[in-house]
BALUM-650776 format. One line per 2 residues: for each residue x, y, z of N, C-alpha, C, O, CB. Coordinates in Angstrom, 2 decimals. Each point is the difference from the previous one (the first is absolute). Glycine has a CB too. Layout:
N
X/Y/Z/X/Y/Z/X/Y/Z/X/Y/Z/X/Y/Z ~ ... .
END
This chain:
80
133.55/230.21/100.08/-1.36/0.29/-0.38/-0.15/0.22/-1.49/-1.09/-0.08/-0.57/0.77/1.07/2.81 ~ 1.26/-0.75/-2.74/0.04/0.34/-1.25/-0.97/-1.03/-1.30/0.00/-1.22/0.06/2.52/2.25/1.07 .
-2.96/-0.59/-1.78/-0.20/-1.21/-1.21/-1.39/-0.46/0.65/-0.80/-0.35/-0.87/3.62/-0.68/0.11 ~ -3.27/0.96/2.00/-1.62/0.02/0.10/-1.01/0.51/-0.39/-0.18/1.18/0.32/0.85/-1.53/0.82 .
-1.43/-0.17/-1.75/-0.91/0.11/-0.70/-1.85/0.29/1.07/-0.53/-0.88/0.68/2.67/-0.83/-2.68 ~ -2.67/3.07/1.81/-1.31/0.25/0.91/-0.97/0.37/-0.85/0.17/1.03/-0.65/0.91/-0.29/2.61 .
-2.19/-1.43/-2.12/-0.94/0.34/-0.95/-1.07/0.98/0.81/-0.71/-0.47/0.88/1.13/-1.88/-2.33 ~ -0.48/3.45/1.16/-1.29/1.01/0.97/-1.21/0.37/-0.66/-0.01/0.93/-0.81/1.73/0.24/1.94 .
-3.09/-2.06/-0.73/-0.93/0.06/-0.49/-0.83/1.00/0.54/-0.96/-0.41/0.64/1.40/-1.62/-1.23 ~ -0.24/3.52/0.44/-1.05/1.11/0.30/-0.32/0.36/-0.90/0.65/-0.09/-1.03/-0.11/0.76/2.59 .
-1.85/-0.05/-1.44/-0.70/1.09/-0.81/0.08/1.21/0.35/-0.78/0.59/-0.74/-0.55/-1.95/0.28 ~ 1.90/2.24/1.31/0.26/1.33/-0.06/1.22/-0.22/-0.32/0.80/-0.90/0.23/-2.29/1.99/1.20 .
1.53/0.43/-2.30/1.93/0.13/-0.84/0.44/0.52/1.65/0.69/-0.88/0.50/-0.64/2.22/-4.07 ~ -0.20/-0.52/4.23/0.95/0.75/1.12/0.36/-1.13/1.02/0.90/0.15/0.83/-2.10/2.34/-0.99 .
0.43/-3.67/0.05/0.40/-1.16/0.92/0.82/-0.93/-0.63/0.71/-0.72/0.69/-2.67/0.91/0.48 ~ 1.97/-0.28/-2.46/1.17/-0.71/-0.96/1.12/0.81/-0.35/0.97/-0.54/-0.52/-2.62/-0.73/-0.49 .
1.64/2.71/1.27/0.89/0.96/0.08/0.76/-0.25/0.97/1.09/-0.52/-0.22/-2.31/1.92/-0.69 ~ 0.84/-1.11/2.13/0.57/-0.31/1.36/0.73/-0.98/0.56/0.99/0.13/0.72/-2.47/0.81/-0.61 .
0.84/-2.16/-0.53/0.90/-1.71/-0.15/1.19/-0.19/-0.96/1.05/-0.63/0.12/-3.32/-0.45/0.18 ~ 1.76/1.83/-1.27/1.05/0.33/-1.20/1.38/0.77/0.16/1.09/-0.30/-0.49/-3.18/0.35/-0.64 .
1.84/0.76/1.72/1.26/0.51/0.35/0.39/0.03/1.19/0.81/0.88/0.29/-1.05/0.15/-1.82 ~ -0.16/-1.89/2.48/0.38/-0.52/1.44/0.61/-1.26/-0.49/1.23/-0.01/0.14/-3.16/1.04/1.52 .
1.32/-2.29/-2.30/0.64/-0.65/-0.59/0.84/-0.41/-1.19/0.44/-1.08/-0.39/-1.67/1.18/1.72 ~ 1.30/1.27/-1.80/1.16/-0.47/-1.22/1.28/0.62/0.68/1.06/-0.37/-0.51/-2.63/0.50/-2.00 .
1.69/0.97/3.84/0.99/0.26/0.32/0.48/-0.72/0.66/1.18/0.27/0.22/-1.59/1.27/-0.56 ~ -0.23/-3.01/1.14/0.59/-1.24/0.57/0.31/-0.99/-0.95/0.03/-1.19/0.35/-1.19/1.58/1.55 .
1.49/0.07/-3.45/0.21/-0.92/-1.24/-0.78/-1.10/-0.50/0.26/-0.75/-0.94/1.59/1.29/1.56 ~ -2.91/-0.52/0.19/-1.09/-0.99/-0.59/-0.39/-0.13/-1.38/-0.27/1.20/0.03/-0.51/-0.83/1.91 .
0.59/-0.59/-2.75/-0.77/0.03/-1.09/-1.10/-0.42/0.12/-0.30/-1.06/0.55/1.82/0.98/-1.57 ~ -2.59/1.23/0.29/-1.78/0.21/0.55/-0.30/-0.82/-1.60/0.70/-0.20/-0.99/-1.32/3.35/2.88 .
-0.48/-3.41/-1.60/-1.14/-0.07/-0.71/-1.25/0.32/0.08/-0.61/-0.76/0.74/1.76/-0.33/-0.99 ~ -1.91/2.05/-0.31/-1.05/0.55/0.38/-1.31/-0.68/-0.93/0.07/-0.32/-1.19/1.51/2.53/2.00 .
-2.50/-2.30/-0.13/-1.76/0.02/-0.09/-1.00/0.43/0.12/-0.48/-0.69/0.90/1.00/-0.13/-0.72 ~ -1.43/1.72/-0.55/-0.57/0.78/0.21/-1.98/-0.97/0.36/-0.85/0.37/0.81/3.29/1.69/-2.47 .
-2.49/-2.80/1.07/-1.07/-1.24/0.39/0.53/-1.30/0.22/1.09/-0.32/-0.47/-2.65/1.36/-0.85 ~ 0.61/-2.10/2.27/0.58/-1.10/0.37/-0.11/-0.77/-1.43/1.02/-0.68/-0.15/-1.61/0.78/2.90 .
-0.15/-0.22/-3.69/0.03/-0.35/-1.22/1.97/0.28/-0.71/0.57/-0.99/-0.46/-3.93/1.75/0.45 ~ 3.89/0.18/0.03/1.12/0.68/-0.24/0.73/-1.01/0.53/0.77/-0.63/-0.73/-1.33/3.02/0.73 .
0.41/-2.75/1.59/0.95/-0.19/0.74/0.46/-1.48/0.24/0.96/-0.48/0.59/-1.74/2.59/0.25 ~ -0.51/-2.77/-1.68/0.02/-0.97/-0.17/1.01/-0.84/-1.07/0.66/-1.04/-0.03/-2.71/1.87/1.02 .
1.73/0.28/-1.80/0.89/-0.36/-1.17/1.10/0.38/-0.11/0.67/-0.68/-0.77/-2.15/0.58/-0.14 ~ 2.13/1.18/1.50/0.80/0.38/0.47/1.07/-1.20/0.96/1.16/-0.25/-0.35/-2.90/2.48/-0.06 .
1.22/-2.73/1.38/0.01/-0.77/0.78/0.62/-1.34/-0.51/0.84/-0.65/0.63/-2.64/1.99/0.33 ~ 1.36/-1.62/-2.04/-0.40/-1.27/-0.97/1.27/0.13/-1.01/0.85/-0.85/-0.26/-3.84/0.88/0.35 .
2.85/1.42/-0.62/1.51/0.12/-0.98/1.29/-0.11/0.42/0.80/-0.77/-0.54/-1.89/2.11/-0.47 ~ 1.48/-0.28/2.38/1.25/-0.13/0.79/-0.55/-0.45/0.98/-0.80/0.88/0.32/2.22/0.70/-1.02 .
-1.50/-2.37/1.37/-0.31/-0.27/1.73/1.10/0.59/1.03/1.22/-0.16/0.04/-2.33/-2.20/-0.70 ~ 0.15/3.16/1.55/1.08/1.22/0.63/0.68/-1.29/0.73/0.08/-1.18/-0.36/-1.51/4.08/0.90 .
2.02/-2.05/0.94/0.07/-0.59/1.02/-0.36/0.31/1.37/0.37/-0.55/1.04/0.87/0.01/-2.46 ~ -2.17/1.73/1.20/-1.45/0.80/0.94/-0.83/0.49/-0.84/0.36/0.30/-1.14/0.76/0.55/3.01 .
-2.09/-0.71/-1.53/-1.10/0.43/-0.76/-0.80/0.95/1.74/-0.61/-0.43/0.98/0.37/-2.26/-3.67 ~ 0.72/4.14/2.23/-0.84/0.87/0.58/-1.21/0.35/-0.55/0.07/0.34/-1.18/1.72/0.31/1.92 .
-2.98/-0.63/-0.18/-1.57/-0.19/-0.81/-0.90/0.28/0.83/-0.33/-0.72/0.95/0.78/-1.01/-2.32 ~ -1.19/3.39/0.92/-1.10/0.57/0.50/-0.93/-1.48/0.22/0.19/-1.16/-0.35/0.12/3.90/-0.97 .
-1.13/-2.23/1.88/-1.28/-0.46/0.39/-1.47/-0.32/-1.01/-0.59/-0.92/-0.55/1.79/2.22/2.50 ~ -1.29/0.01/-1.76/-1.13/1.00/-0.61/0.74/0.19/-1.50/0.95/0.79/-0.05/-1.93/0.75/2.57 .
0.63/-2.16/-3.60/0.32/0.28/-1.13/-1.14/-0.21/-0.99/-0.96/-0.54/0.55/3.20/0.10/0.19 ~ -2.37/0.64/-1.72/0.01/0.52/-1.33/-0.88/-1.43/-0.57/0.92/-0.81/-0.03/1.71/2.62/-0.10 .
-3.45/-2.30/-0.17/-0.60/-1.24/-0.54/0.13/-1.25/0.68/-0.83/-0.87/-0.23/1.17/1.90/-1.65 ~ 0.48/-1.21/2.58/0.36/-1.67/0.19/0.70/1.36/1.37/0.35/1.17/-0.16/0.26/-4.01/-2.83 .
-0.66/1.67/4.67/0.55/1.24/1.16/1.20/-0.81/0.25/0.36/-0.83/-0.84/-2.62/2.05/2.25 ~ 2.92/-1.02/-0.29/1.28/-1.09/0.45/-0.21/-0.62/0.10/0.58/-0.72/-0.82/0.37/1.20/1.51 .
-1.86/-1.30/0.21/0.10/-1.10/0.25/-0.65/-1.43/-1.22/0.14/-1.22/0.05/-0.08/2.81/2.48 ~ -0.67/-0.83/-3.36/-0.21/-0.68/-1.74/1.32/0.06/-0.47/0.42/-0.98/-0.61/-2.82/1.90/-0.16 .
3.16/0.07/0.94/1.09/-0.27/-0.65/1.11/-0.91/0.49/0.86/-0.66/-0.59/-1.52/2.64/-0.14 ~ 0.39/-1.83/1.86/1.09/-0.97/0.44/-0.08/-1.71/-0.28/0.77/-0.90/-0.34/-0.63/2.83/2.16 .
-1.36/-1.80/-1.49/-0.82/-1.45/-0.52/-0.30/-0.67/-1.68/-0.43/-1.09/-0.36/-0.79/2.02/2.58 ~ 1.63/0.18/-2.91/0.24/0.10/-1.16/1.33/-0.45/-0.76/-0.03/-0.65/-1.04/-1.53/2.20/1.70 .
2.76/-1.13/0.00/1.31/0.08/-0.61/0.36/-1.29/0.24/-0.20/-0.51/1.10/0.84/2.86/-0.81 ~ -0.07/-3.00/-1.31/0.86/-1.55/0.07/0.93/-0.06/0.79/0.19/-0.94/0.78/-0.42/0.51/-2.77 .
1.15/1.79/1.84/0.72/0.19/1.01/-0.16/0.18/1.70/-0.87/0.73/0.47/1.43/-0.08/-2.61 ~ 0.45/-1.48/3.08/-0.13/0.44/0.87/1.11/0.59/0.90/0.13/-0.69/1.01/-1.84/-0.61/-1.57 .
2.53/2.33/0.51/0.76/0.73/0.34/-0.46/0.11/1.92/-1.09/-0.35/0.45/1.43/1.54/-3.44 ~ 0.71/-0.69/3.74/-0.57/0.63/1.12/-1.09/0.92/-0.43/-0.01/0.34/-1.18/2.12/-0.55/2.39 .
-3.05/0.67/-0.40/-1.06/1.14/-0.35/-0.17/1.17/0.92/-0.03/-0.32/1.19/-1.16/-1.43/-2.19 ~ 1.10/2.83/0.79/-0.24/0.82/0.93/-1.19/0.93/-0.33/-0.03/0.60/-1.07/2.37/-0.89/1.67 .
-2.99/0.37/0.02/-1.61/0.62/-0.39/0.07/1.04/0.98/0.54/-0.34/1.06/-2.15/-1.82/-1.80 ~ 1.13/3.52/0.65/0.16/1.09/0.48/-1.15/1.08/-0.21/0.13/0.51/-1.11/2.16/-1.26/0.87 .
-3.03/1.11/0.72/-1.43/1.17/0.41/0.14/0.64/-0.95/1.10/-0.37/-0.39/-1.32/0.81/2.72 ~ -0.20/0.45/-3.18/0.13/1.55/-0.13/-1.40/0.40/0.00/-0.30/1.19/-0.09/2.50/-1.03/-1.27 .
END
């Protein structure tokens, strides 16, 4: 598992907290976003190899963002 790369597009810190240290103790390496605008580019600079991504976000929501990114990684889209 090591050396995988998860980009997590939330806007609350305690929910990028939580992924954050659930997944860096499975050695993932995170990348965080706080808007789908962010995550895009984000997305665009390193391309993960998941992209965990609120819904309900910040200017642009998930499913703009997903439709947005050049990249297409597996996706996992998730409530909060």
């Amino acid at each position: 598992m090591s050396g995988k790369r998860i980009l997590v597009i939330e806007d609350h810190e305690e929910n990028r907290r939580l992924l954050r240290d659930l997944l860096t103790s499975f050695g993932y390496e995170l990348t965080e976003a706080v808007t789908g605008e962010d995550g895009v580019t984000a997305a665009e600079t390193n391309p993960p190899d998941l992209i965990l991504m609120d819904i309900q976000l910040p200017g642009i929501d998930g499913y703009e963002t997903s439709a947005g990114s050049k990249q297409t990684p597996h996706c996992a889209i998730f409530l909060s």
